[in-house]
C-alpha positions as CSV (number, residue, x, y, z in Angstrom):
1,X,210.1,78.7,124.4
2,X,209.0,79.9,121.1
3,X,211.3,81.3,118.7
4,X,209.2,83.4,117.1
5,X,208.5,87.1,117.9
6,X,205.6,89.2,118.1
7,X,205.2,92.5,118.3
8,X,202.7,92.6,121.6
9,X,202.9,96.4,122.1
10,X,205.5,99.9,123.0
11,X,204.7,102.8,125.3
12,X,205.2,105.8,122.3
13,X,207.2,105.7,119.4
14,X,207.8,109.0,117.4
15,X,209.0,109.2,114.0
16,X,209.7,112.2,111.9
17,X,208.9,112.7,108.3
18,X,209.9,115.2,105.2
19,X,206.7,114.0,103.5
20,X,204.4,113.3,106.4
21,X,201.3,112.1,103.8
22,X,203.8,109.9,102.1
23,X,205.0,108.1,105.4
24,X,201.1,107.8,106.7
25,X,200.6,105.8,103.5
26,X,203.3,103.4,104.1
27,X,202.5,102.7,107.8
28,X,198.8,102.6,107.1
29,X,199.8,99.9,104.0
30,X,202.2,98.1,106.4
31,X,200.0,98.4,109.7
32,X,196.6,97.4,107.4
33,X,195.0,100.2,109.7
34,X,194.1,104.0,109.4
35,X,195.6,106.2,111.6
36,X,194.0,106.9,115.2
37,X,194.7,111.1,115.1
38,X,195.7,113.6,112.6
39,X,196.3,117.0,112.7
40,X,197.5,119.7,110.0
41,X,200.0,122.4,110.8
42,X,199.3,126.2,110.5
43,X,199.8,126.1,106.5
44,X,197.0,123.3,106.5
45,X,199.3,120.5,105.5
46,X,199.4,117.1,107.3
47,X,201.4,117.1,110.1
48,X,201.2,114.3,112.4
49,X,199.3,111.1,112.6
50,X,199.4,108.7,115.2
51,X,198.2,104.9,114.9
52,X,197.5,103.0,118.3
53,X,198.8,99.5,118.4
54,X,198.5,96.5,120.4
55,X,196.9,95.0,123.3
56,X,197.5,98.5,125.4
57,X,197.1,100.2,122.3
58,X,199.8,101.8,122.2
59,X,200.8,105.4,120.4
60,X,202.9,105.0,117.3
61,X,203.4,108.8,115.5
């Protein structure tokens, strides 16, 4: 059995953000993707974004 770990996939994982443009930044940076979906609130500024993942492509927002 391999000791190493991949990460293969999740169902949804939400995370919450004061600076939502800031935190899409890092996770695009760590992730080496764009984000799938973004949408701005009612005073136009970011947020949510969601990136799919792994072999199901699974939501991460």
């Amino acid at each position: 059995m391999s000791r190493i770990q991949t990460l293969r996939g999740f169902t949804t994982i939400s995370y919450w953000a004061d600076d939502v443009m800031a935190a899409k930044k890092w996770y695009a940076d760590f992730l080496g993707i764009e984000p799938y979906f973004e949408r701005s609130g009612e005073d136009g500024k970011l947020a949510y974004v969601e990136f799919r993942l792994g072999d199901y492509q699974h939501e991460l927002g």
